[in-house]
N, C-alpha and C positions, 0 to 999 in steps of 0.2 A: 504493500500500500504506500502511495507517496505522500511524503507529508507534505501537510499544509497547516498556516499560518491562518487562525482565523481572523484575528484584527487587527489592523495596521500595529507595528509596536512605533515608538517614539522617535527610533533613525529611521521609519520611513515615512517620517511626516516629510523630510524634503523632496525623497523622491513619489509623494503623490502629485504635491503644489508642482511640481517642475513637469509630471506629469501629464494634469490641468493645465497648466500651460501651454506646454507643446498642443495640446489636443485644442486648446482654443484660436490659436496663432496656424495652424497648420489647415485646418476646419476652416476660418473664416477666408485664410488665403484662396485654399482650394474650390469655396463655392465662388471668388471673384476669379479668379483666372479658369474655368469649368464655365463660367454664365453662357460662354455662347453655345458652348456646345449641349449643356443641359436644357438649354433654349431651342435646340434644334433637336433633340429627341422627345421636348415635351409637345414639339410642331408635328412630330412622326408619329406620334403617341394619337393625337388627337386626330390628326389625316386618318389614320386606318380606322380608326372608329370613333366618331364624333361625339358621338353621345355618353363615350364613356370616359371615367375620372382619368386625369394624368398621373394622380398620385395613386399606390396604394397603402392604405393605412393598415395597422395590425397589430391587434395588441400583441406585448411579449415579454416575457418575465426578466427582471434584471437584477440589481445587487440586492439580498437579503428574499427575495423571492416576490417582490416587489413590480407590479405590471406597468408599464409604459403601453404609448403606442408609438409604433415604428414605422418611420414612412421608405419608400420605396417608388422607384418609377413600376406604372404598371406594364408587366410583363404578359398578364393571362387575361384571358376573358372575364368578364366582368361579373360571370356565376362562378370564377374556379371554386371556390370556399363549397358550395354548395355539390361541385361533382366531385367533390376530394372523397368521399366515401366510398362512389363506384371505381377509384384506383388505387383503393388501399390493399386490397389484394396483389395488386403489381408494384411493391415499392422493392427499392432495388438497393434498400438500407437496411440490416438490423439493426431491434432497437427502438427508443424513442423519437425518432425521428422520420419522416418521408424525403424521399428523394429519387426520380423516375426522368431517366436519361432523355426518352423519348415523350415528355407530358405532352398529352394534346389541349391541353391547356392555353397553353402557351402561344403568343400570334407570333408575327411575321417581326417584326420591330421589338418582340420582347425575346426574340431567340438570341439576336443579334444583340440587344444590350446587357442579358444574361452571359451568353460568352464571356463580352470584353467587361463584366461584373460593375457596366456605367448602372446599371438597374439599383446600383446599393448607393450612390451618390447623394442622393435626399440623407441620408443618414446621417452626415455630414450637420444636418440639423440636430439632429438627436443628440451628434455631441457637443455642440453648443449649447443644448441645453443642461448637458452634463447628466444626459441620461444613458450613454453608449461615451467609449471613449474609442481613440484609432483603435488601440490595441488591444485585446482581454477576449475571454469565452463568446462563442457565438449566443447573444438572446434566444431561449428558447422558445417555442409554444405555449400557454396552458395546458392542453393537452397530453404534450410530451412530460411535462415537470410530471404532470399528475402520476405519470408511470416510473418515477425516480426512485432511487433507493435512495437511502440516506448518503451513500457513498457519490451519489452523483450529483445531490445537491451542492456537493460539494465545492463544486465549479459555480455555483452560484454566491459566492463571499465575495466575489470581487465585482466592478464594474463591467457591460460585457463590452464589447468592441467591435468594431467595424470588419478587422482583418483579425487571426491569429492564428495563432501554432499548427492549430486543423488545417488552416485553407492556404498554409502555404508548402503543409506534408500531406498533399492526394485528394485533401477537400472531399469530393462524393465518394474517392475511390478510398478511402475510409470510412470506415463502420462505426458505430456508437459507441462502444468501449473504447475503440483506440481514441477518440474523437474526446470523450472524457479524460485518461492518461494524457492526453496530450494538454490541454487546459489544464489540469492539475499540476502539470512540469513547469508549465508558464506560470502559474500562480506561486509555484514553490521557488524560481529561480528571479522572477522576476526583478529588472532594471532597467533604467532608461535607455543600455546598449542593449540588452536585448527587445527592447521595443522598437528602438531602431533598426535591428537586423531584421525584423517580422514586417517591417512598413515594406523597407527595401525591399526585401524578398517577395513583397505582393505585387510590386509592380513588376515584376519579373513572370509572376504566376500572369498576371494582366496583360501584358504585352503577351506571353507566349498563348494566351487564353486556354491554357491545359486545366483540367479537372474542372472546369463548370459547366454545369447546364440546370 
């Protein structure tokens, strides 16, 4: 079992504030240098289907087991929520969580923002408001928490993040357990250079767009 730290101790009150920092300065940078072109997906977004939202909203659980709502460019049709039960049979995750390589969900403009993972860019808000930080465990479901052990809440003591340890070691092509082991490594080693290696390294996963859909 790996350990973890369940509440900040007192040397790492500097590396939260510096952490909040980064994530405020790096966040507000990247939604003004991003305007145009998140301007020109939320234009692709609404072209393919007019009448539907360009955001998608959704709640998801964050530090201390605490719900947010997390925005996102939409990717799927505007019932996915509602046909997600007839392709729970074909998820292609063990585990608490869904993930299905082939969703028919998904449109034409949300494949292609999914790929290059422009679809999580709104999120960028979330950590402005200091509800998501760059870095930390993916947010999860209600849903999925509900099927948690105590071992897996685990991952949920820290803030979650935008990018992390998961989605820059195989993302989909990891499973639930490793998916947890790995946010629990982050949360046990955690530091500003290693938040820095996880940033970089996402845009690495980004550019080469390996392991999303």
């Amino acid at each position: 079992m790996v350990g973890v730290r369940v509440a900040a101790q007192p040397d790492e009150t500097g590396y939260l504030r510096m952490k909040r920092l980064i994530d405020l300065v790096l966040s507000l940078g990247g939604l003004i240098m991003l305007l145009p072109v998140l301007t020109l997906i939320a234009l692709l977004i609404k072209i393919e289907n007019p009448r539907g939202p360009i955001f998608f909203r959704q709640t998801r659980i964050g530090k201390d087991e605490k719900p947010f709502t997390m925005y996102k460019f939409r990717s799927m049709v505007t019932d996915a929520e509602k046909l997600l039960d007839s392709l729970l049979n074909q998820n292609e995750i063990q585990g608490a969580m869904f993930k299905m390589k082939n969703d028919p969900r998904i449109t034409k403009v949300g494949k292609w923002i999914r790929k290059t993972s422009f679809d999580e860019m709104p999120q960028l808000l979330n950590v402005l408001k200091g509800e998501m930080s760059l870095v930390g465990p993916r947010p999860p479901l209600p849903n999925e928490v509900a099927e948690y052990t105590a071992y897996d809440k685990l991952r949920l003591i820290v803030v979650p993040g935008c990018t992390g340890l998961w989605q820059v070691s195989g993302r989909n092509h990891v499973g639930f357990k490793e998916m947890v082991e790995l946010d629990l490594i982050y949360i046990r080693k955690h530091s500003l250079w290693f938040d820095l290696k996880i940033l970089f390294r996402t845009i690495g996963v980004m550019v080469g767009s390996k392991g999303a859909f």
